[in-house]
Structure formats: structure tokens, C-alpha cells
C-alpha positions in Angstrom: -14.6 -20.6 -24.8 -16.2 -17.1 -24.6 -15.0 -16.6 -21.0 -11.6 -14.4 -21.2 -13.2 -11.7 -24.0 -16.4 -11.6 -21.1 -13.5 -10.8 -18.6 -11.9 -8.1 -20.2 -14.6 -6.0 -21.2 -15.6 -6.6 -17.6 -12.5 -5.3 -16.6 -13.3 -2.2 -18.6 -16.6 -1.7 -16.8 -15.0 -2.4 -13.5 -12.4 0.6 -14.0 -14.7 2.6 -15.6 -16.9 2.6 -12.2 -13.9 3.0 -10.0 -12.9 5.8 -12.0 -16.6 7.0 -11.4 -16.4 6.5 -8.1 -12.8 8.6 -7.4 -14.4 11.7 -9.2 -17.3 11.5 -6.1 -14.9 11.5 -3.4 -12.9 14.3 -4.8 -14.6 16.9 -3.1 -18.3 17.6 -1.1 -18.1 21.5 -2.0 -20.2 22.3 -4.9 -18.1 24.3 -6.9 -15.9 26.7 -4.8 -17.3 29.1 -5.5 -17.8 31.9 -2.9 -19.7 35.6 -2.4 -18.0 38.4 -0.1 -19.4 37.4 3.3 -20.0 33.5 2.6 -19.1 31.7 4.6 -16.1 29.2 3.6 -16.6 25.6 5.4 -14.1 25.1 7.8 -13.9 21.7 9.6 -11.2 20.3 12.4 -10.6 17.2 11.6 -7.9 15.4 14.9 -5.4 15.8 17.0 -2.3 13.0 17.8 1.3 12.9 18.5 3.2 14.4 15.6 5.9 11.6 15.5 2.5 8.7 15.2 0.9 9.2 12.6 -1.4 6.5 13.0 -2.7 7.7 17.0 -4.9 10.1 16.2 -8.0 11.6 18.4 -10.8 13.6 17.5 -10.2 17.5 17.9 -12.1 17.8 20.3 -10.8 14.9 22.8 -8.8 18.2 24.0 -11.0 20.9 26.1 -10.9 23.7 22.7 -14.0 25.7 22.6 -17.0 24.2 21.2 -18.6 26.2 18.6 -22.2 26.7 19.0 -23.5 24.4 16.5 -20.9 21.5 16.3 -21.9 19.4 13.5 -19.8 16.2 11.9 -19.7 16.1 8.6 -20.8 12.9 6.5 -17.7 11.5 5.6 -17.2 9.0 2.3 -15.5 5.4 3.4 -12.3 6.5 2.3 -12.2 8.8 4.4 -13.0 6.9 7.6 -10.9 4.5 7.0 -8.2 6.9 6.7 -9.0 7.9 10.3 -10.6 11.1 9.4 -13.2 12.4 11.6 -14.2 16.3 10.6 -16.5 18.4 12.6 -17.5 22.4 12.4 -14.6 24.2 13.8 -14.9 26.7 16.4 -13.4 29.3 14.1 -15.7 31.2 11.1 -13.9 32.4 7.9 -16.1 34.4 6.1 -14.7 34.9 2.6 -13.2 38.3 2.0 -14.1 39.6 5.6 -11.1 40.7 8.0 -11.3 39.4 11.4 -8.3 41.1 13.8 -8.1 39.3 16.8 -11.9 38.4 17.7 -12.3 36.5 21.1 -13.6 33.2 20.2 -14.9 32.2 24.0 -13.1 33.0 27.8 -13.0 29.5 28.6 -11.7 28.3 32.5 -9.4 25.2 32.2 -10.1 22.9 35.5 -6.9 20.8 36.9 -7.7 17.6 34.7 -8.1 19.9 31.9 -4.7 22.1 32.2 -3.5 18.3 32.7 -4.4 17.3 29.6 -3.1 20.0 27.5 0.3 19.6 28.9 0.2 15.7 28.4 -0.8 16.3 24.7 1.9 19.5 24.6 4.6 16.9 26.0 3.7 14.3 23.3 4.1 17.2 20.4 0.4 17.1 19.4 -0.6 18.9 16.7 -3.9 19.2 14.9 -5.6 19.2 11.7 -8.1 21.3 9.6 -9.8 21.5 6.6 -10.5 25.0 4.8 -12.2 24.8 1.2 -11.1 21.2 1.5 -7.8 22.6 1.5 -5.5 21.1 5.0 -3.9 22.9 7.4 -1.1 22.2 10.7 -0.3 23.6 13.5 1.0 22.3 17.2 -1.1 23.1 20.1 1.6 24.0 22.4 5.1 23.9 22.9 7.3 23.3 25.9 10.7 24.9 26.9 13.3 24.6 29.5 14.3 26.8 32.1 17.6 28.0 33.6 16.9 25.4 36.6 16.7 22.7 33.7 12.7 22.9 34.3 10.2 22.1 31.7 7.7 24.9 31.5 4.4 23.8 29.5 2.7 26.3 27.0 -0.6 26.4 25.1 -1.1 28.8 22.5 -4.1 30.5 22.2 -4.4 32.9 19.2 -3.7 31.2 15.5 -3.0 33.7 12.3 -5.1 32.8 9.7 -3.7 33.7 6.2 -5.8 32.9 3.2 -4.7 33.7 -0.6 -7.6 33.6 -3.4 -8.2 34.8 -6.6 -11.3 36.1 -7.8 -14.1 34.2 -6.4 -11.6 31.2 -5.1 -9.8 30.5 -2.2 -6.3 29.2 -3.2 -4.0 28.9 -0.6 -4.2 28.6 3.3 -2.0 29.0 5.8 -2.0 28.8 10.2 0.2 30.5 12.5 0.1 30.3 16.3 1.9 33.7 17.7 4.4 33.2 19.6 3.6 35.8 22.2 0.3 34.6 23.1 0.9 31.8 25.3 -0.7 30.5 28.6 1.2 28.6 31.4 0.1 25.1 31.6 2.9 23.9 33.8 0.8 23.4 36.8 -2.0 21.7 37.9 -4.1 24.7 38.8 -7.5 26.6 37.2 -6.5 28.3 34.2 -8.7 31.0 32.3 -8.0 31.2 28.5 -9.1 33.6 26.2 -9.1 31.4 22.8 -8.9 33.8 19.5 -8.2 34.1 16.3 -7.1 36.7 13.4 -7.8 36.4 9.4 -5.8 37.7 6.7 -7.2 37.9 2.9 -4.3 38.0 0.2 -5.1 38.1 -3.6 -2.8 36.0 -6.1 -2.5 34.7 -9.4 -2.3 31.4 -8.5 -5.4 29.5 -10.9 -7.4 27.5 -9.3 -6.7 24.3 -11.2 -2.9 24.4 -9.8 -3.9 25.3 -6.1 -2.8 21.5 -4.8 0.6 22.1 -6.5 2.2 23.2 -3.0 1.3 20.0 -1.0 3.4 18.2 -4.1 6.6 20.7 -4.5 8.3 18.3 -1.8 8.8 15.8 -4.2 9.6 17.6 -7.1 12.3 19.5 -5.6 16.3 19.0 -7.4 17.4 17.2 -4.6 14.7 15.1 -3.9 13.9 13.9 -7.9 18.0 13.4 -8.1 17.4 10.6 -5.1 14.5 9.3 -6.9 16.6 9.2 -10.9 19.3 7.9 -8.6 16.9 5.4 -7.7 16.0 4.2 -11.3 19.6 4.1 -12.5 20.6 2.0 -9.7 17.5 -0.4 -10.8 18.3 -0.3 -14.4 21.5 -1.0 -13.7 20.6 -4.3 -11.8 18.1 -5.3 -14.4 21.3 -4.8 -17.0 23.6 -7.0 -15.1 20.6 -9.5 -14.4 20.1 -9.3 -18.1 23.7 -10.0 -19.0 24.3 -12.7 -16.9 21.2 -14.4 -18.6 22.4 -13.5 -22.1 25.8 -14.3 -21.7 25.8 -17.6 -19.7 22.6 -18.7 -19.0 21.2 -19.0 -22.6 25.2 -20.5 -23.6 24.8 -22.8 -21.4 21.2 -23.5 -22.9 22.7 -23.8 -26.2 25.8 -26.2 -25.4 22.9 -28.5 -23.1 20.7 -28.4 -26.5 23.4 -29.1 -28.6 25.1 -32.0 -26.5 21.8 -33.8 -25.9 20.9 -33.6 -30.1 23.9 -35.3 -30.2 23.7 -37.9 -27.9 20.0 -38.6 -29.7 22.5 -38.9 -32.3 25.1 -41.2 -31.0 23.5 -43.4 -28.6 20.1 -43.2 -28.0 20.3 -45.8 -24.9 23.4 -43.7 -23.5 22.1 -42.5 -19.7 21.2 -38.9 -19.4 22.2 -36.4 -17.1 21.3 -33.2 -16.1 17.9 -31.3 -16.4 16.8 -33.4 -19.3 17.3 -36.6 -17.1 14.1 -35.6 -15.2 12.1 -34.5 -17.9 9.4 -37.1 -16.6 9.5 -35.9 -13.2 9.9 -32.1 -13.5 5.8 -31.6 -14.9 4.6 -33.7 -12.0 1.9 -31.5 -9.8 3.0 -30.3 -6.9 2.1 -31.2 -3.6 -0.6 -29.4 -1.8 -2.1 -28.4 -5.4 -5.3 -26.8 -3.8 -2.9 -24.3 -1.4 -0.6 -23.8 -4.8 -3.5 -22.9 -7.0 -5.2 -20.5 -4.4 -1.5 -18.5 -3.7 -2.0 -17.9 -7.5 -5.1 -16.7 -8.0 -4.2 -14.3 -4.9 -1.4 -12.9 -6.3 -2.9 -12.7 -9.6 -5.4 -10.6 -8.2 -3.0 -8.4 -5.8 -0.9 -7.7 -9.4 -4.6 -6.8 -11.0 -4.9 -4.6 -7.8 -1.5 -2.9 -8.3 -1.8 -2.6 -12.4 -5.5 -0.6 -11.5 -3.7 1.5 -8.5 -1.2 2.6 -10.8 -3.7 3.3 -13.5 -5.3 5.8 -11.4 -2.4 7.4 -9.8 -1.1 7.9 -13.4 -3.9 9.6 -14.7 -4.0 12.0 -11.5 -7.1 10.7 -9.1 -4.6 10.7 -6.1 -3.7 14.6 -6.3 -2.2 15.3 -2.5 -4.9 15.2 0.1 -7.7 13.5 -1.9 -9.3 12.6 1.2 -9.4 8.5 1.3 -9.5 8.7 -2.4 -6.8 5.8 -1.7 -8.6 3.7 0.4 -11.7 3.8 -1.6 -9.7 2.9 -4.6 -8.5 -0.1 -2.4 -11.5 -1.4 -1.5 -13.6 -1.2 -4.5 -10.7 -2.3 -7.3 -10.5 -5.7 -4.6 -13.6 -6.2 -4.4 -14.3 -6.0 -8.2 -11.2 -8.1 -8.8 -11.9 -11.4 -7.0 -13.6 -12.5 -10.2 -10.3 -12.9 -11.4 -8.9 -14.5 -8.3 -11.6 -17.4 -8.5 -10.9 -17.8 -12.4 -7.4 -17.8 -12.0 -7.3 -20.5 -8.8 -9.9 -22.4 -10.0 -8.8 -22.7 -13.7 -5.1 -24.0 -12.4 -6.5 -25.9 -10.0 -9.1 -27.9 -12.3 -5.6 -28.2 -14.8 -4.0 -30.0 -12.2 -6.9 -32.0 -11.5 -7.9 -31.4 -8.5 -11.8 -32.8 -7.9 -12.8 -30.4 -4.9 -12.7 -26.7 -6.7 -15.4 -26.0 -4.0 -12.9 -26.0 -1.0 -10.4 -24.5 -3.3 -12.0 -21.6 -3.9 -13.1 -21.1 0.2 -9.1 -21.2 0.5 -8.9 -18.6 -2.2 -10.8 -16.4 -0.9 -9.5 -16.2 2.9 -5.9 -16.7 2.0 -5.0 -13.0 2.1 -8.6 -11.6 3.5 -7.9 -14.1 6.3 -5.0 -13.2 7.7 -5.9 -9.3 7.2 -9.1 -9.6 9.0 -7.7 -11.6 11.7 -5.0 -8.7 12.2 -7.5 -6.2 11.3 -9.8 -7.5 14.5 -6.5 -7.4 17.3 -5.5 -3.7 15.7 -9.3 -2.5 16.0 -9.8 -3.8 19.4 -6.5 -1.4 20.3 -7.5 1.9 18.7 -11.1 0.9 20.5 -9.0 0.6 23.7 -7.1 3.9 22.7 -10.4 5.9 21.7 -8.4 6.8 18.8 -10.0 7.4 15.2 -8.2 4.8 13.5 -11.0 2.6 15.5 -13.8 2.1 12.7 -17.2 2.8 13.4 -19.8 -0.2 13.4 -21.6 1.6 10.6 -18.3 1.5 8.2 -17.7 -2.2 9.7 -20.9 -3.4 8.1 -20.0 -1.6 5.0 -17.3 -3.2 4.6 -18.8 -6.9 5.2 -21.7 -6.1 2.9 -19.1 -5.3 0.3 -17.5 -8.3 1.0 -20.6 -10.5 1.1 -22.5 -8.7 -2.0 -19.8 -8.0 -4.8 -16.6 -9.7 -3.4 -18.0 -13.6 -2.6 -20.1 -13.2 -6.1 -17.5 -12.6 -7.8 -15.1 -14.9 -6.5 -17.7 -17.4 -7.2 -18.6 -16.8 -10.6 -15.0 -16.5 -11.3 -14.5 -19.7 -10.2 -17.3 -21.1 -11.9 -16.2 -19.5 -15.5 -12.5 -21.2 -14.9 -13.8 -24.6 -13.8 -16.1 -24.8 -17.3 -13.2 -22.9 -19.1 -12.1 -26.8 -19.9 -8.2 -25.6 -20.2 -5.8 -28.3 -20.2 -2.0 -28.1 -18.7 0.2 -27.6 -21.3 3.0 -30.0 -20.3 5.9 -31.1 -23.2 6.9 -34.3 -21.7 4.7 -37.0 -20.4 5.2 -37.5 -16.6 6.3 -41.1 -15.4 4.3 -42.9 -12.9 7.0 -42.7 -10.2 9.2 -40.0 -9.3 12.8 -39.8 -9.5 14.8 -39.7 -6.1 16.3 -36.1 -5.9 20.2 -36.7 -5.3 21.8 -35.1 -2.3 22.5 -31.2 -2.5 24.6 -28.7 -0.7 23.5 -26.8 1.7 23.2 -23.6 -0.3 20.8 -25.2 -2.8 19.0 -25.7 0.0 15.1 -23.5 0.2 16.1 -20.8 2.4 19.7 -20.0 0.7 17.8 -19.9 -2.3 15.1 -17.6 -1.1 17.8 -15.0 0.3 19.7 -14.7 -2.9 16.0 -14.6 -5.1 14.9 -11.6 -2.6 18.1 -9.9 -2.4 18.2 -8.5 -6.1 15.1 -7.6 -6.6 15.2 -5.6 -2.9 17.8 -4.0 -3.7 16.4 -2.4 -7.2 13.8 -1.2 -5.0 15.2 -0.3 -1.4 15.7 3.4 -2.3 12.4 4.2 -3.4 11.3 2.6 0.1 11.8 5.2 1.6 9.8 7.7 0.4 6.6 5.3 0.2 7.5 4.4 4.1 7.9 8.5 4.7 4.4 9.1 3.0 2.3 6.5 4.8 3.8 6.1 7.7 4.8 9.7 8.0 3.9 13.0 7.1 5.8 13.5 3.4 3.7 13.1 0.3 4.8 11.5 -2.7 3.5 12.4 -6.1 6.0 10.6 -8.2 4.1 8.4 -9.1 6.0 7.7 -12.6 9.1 7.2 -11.4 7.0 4.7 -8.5 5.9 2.7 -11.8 8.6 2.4 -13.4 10.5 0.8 -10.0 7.4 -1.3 -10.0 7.9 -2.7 -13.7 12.0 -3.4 -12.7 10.9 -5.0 -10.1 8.8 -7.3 -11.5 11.6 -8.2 -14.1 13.9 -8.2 -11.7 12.1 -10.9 -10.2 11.3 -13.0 -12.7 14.9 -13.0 -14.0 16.2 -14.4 -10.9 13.9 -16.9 -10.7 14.2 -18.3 -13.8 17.8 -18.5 -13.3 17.4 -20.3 -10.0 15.0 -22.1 -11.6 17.0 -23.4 -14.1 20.1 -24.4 -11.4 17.7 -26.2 -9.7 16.6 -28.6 -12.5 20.1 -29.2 -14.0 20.8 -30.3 -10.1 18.3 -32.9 -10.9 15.8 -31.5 -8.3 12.7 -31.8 -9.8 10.4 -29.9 -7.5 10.8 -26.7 -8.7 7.4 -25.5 -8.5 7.0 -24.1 -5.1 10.9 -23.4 -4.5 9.8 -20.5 -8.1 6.8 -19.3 -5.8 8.6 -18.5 -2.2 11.6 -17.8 -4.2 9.7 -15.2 -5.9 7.8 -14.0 -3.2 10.8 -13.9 -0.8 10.9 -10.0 -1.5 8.0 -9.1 0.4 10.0 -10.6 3.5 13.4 -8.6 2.8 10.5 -5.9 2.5 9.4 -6.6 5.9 13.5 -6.5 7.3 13.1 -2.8 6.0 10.0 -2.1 7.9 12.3 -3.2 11.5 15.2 -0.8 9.8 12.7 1.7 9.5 11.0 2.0 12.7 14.2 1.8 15.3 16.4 3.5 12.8 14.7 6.5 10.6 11.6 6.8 12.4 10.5 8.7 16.0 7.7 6.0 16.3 6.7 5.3 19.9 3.9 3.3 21.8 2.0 0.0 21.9 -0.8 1.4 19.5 1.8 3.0 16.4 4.0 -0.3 17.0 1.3 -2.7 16.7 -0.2 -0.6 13.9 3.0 -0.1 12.0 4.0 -3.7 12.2 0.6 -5.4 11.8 -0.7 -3.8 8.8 2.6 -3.8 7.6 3.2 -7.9 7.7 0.1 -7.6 5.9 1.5 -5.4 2.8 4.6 -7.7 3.0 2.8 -10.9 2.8 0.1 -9.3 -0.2 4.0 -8.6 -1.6 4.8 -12.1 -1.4 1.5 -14.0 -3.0 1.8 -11.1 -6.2 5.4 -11.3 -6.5 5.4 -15.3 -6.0 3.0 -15.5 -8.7 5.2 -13.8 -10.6 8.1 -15.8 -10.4 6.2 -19.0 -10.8 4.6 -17.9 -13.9 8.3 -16.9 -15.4 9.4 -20.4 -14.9 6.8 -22.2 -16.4 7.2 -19.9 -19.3 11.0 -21.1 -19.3 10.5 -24.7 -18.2 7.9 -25.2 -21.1 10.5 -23.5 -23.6 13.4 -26.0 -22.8 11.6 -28.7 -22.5 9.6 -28.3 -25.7 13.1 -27.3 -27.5 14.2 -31.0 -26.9 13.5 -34.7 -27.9 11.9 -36.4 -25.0 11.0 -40.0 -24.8 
């Protein structure tokens, strides 16, 4: 009975270490700290079509100059798996020196090389640096047409460095490529290029503590945080008229159903019922395919365990703009660490609707989402392999990850599982369940599953559709969003939002006399996560510049994979609510 106390204050111990583990990946500079003439580290990180964010190559895929010691920096698995790959640039900033246009290297483009440049300056590639850990843009190129309706082809060849700092800190940088300095890349001829470069050192007040702030002004601006309150009120609104519909007719209804059947206890106690208490011995009857049932829930308890951490962080400021992988590390760890609760959860439900074979229950647990996301996460590698793109993990990070999985995630899960099978919890049910179940009379059609999944998804998307936006802009684009407040507090209406309209189907589902209301809660529920996934094909064709196999394969793969995490969590969710509910009425009434 000591079991749920042992899993909270591992729950502390668990966010304690991820906490512990964000403040490494912060940063790999000591203290930023810098002499006149240091040298600041300043690393290229790729290069990729500016419309794809997730076709991305190394920088030095494209002929640049090599710098005479090219080194790759030891990257954290965040980082990787953010498709990060950071070598020594060609370019050396020392701090506080002036550098005005100092030749980096002469370098003579071949055919195949001038032919590259112009099929990366036709995609509108740009690249990526680091400076002090601080990012930086800029295109490579740019192409033009002519009077003769020609496309003429330019590289540029000198980039402005401006750098602001204060005191002994760099604060700001920025990258310009002048205009001016351009060479013809047009045809497929030898080309020499003279590659350079020209530092500018700026002082400001700007403390160092409030140096990120720029990357996150986006967000904050008036007209962006009037979208986003916008946003809110249109959700609080829903949840009010969700609310009121309960309130007003839901719970009278409740009230007249209590009321009529205390009186027909009253008057005839052999009169026939009707309605939801006419299946009171049929509607706590275990559902079929209990194993699959109880392994959906411990999933989605675990994806909402995922989520509640996430947000913990964010709140608290671990994912400041450009944390490198700070994100993905998050991900990775906080799963891992939570399959305990998965294993408890499934295995504990599963035991209470007892079910003999906990050991197959808990295999099915455990591959029900990682399943599916390895299998897609196999097909997407093998592309970015075929693409020699960086999203392509190394074999190194590959067995990382599966020693993570093998060593703290399949532990876990298992001594979760174990904890919930000897947690000897019994299913709280109200009414006894007869030995044979009632026939369900016929319904119209839109009582039907999938009418009743549209309507459940519906609501709760559109509390949330608004905000999509800006999340699909940030990852799948190249905004950043800070917000992570007014994120939460979408978050908390839609759960609400989602267990409202459950309960309400739920409950016009049982005075129907259809007694099999457990898994029509759960896809009802989770039917979100597939209006979610409508959004992602609205996205892409319609407020997107997405192109190619890779980005469309990408986009849509890892995203059925969100959409489906979406559904187990927000399933859960909506199961759980009408349990809650279906206990309360049934436990507010005589039953025989």
C-alpha cells in the first residue's frame, strides 16, 4: 500500500535530474568571458533550403573554404537530434580586434562546383552559425532576372560581421552579405572566388543576462500577443458555453432522471425501467479487448506526465530561444523516466479488470506508442540517409538512444508494472454487473462511433486551432515561440474542454441504452489528435512553402506521430472523466 507515496517522491527525483540535466546543455563555454585578442568560438553549423526546415546539410556539403584546422565540436544528444552538426568555421573573430576586409582564401570553383552553388542559390539556401553560442543567418546567394527574362545566379562572397558587447561579453551578433560583392555563377565554367570577411565591434548596455531577449521579441510584439489573448478568449469562451450547457441541462436533466426514478422506487418497485438506469447491470461490464484498453491508458497517462514535466520546464525558463536540443533532451529523458508510470498505470487497470496475463500487457504497453514511432522513425532515417542530410542520426546517437531505452526505460516500465500488479486495487463499480448483457436497441446513424467522434473533436479543436499556428510556425518553420504561459493555459482548456464533451456524450450514450461506453469515451476523447492531424494537410498546402519527398515525408510522419501521442493522452483523458461521472450517477441511485 506504500506504492503511490514511493512514486511521487520518485517523481521529485526524476524532475530534479532532468532539471540537472537542462542546466548541462545550456551552454559548453565556460563562462563568456573573453580578453582583448581571445579568440570567441565561432562554429558553422548547416546549410538547407530556407522554405525546409527539416533538409538540412552540413556547411560544408557546399565548396566554402576550409579553415585550416576544421574541428567538429562534441555535440550533447539534443543537439543531434535536432539536426545540428557544428564545426570550426572558416572565419576568426577575435574579441575586440577589427578585421576590414581580410581575404579568407582565393579559392577556383570547378564546373561541378559553380553547379552546386547555383543549385543551392535556386533552392534559397541559407546557412547557420554559432558565435558565443549566440545564432546567426544569412543566404548564400541570391538570383535575379534579367531584361531577356533570364535568371542570372549570384554567390556572395564577403559577409559584414557586427558584434555588440559589453565589458568583457559579447551580447549581440549580427551577419550581412554586401550586396556589391557578388560572383557570377550563372554558368557552368571555372570560377575564382576571393572569400572574405569584415568585423565590426559595438559597445552597449545591453546585460548579459537579457542578451537572448531579441530571438523572443517576435512573440511578444502587440500584434502578435493580441492574436495569442484572442486565442484564450475564444477558448474561454468555449469552455463557458461548454460549461453552461452542462449546468443548465445536463445536470437538470440529472436531477429530473434522479428524481423520477426515487419515485418510481416509490410507487412500483416491479414497474420496468428505462433509460440509463435500465442498464445499470450492463454499463460496468469490462470492455472488450481489456489488455489493448488498459495499455492505451497507461500510454496516455504517461504522454500527459510527459506534457505536465514539458510545461514544468518551459515555465520556469529552461527552453530560453536557441537552447540547443535543450528540447529534445528534455523529451527523451522525462520518457524514459516516466514509463514507470506507464507500467503502474496499465498494469494496475488491467489487473482491476482481471485480466490473468499482465506479462503480455505490459509488452503491449510498452510498444504501443514507441512502436509505431520507431517503425516511422526507421522509413524517415533511411531517407535523410539517402538524402545525406543531418536529420540522419549517427550510429553512435542510435545506440544511445536504444541503451536508454533498454537500461532506464524497459526497467522502469517493468517495475512499474510490477508495483501496480501487487498494488491489490479493486474496480470501484456501484452496481453489480449481470451475467448477460443487455441487447443494445437500434440507434440513429448519428449516434453512431464516427458522428460521435467528429462532434467530441470538433470543440476541443477549435479552443485550440489558433494557437496551432504558432506551434506549427516554430517547429516546422523558423518563428520562435516563447509564450509559453499563454501555451499552458490553451493546454489546461483543452483538457476541460475535452473532458466536458465527453461526459456529455457519455451520458447520451447511456440514456440511449447503449451500454458500451467505455471505448466510444476513449476515441471520443482522443478524436482531437485526428482534427489535429486535418490541420497539419491545411498547413502544409495552404500556409506553408514546404517542398520535396524528404520535408513531406518528414512533416507528415513525425507529425501522425504527435497526432496519435495526442490521441492516447487526450483519450485517457476523456475516459477517465466518464468514469468519474458514470460512478457519480450510478452511485447517486438505488440499484438492485
Amino acid at each position: 500500500m506504500m506504492v503511490k507515496p514511493q512514486i511521487y517522491k520518485w517523481l521529485v527525483l526524476a524532475l530534479f535530474v532532468i532539471c540537472s540535466v537542462m542546466g548541462a546543455v545550456t551552454s559548453d563555454a565556460s563562462n563568456h568571458k573573453y580578453k582583448n585578442g581571445d579568440v570567441v568560438p565561432l562554429y558553422a553549423n548547416k546549410v538547407g533550403p530556407f522554405q525546409n526546415p527539416s533538409e538540412t546539410y552540413r556547411y560544408f556539403d557546399l565548396p566554402f573554404c576550409l579553415p585550416g584546422d576544421l574541428k567538429e565540436k562534441k555535440e550533447a544528444l539534443g543537439e543531434v537530434l535536432n539536426g545540428d552538426r557544428l564545426v570550426s568555421a572558416p572565419y576568426k573573430l577575435d574579441f575586440l580586434v577589427d578585421k576590414d576586409s581580410e581575404f579568407i582564401c582565393t579559392k577556383k570553383l570547378t564546373k561541378q562546383e559553380v553547379n552546386k552553388f547555383r543549385k543551392a542559390i535556386s533552392k534559397d539556401y541559407y546557412f547557420q552559425m554559432y558565435f558565443d553560442d549566440l545564432p546567426l543567418w544569412g543566404f548564400i546567394g541570391k538570383y535575379e532576372k534579367t531584361e531577356l527574362n533570364e535568371l542570372k545566379y549570384y554567390l556572395f562572397k564577403h559577409l559584414q560581421f557586427e558584434v555588440l558587447y559589453n565589458k568583457d561579453r559579447v551580447i549581440e551578433v549580427n551577419v550581412r552579405t554586401d550586396p556589391s560583392a557578388l560572383v557570377d555563377v550563372t554558368e557552368d565554367k571555372e570560377v575564382n572566388v576571393d572569400f572574405m570577411y569584415t568585423v565590426r565591434w559595438k559597445e552597449t548596455n545591453i546585460p548579459f543576462d537579457k542578451r537572448m531577449e531579441k530571438y523572443s521579441q517576435n512573440s511578444s510584439l502587440p500584434h502578435h500577443l493580441e492574436i495569442h489573448w484572442f486565442s484564450i478568449i475564444n477558448s474561454c469562451v468555449t469552455v463557458l458555453l461548454l460549461t453552461g450547457f452542462l449546468a443548465t441541462i445536463l445536470m437538470r436533466v440529472l436531477k429530473n432522471d434522479f428524481v423520477k426514478y426515487a419515485h418510481d422506487e416509490e410507487t412500483a418497485e416491479d414497474q420496468e425501467e428505462t433509460g440509463w438506469k435500465y442498464i445499470h447491470g450492463d454499463v460496468f461490464r469490462y470492455p472488450k479487448f481489456k489488455s489493448l484498453f488498459a495499455a492505451a491508458l497507461g500510454s496516455g497517462t504517461q504522454l500527459f506526465a510527459l506534457t505536465i514535466f514539458i510545461f514544468i520546464l518551459a515555465l520556469v525558463g529552461v527552453f530560453y530561444p536557441y537552447n540547443r536540443g535543450a528540447l529534445f533532451t528534455a523529451l527523451v529523458v522525462i520518457y524514459a523516466l516516466t514509463s514507470g508510470i506507464a507500467g503502474y498505470t496499465a498494469s494496475s487497470f488491467y489487473c482491476q479488470l482481471e485480466g490473468t496475463n499482465w506479462v503480455r500487457n505490459l509488452l503491449l504497453t510498452g510498444s504501443l506508442f514507441c512502436g509505431p514511432l520507431f517503425l516511422t522513425f526507421c522509413f524517415l532515417n533511411t531517407v535523410a540517409i539517402a538524402y545525406s542530410a543531418t536529420a540522419a542520426l549517427p550510429f553512435g546517437t542510435i545506440v544511445v538512444i536504444a541503451l536508454i531505452w533498454a537500461l532506464v526505460t524497459s526497467p522502469l516500465l517493468v517495475l512499474g508494472g510490477i508495483a501496480g500488479k501487487n498494488s491489490k486495487a479493486e474496480f470501484q463499480a456501484p452496481c453489480r454487473t449481470t451475467k448477460y448483457p443487455r441487447e443494445i436497441p437500434p440507434l440513429p446513424w448519428y449516434r453512431g462511433s464516427l458522428p460521435q467522434m467528429a462532434m467530441a473533436g470538433f470543440l476541443p479543436f477549435s479552443a485550440i486551432y489558433i494557437e496551432l499556428y504558432y506551434i506549427f510556425a516554430s517547429v516546422w518553420g523558423h518563428r520562435i515561440y516563447t509564450i509559453y504561459s499563454i501555451l499552458f493555459i490553451v493546454f489546461i482548456i483543452l483538457v476541460i474542454v475535452t473532458a466536458f464533451i465527453t461526459i456529455a456524450l457519455t451520458y447520451f450514450q447511456l440514456a440511449a441504452e447503449d451500454h458500451e461506453w467505455w471505448w466510444r469515451s476513449f476515441v471520443c476523447g482522443g478524436s482531437t489528435g485526428l482534427f489535429i492531424y486535418g490541420y497539419c494537410l491545411y498547413y502544409y498546402y495552404g500556409r506553408s512553402d514546404m517542398t520535396g519527398f524528404m520535408q513531406t515525408s518528414f512533416f507528415f510522419g513525425y507529425m501522425a506521430c504527435i497526432c496519435y501521442g495526442f490521441f492516447l493522452m487526450l483519450g485517457m483523458i476523456g475516459f477517465r472523466a466518464s468514469l468519474f461521472f458514470v460512478r457519480h450517477i450510478y452511485r447517486s441511485i438505488k440499484c438492485e
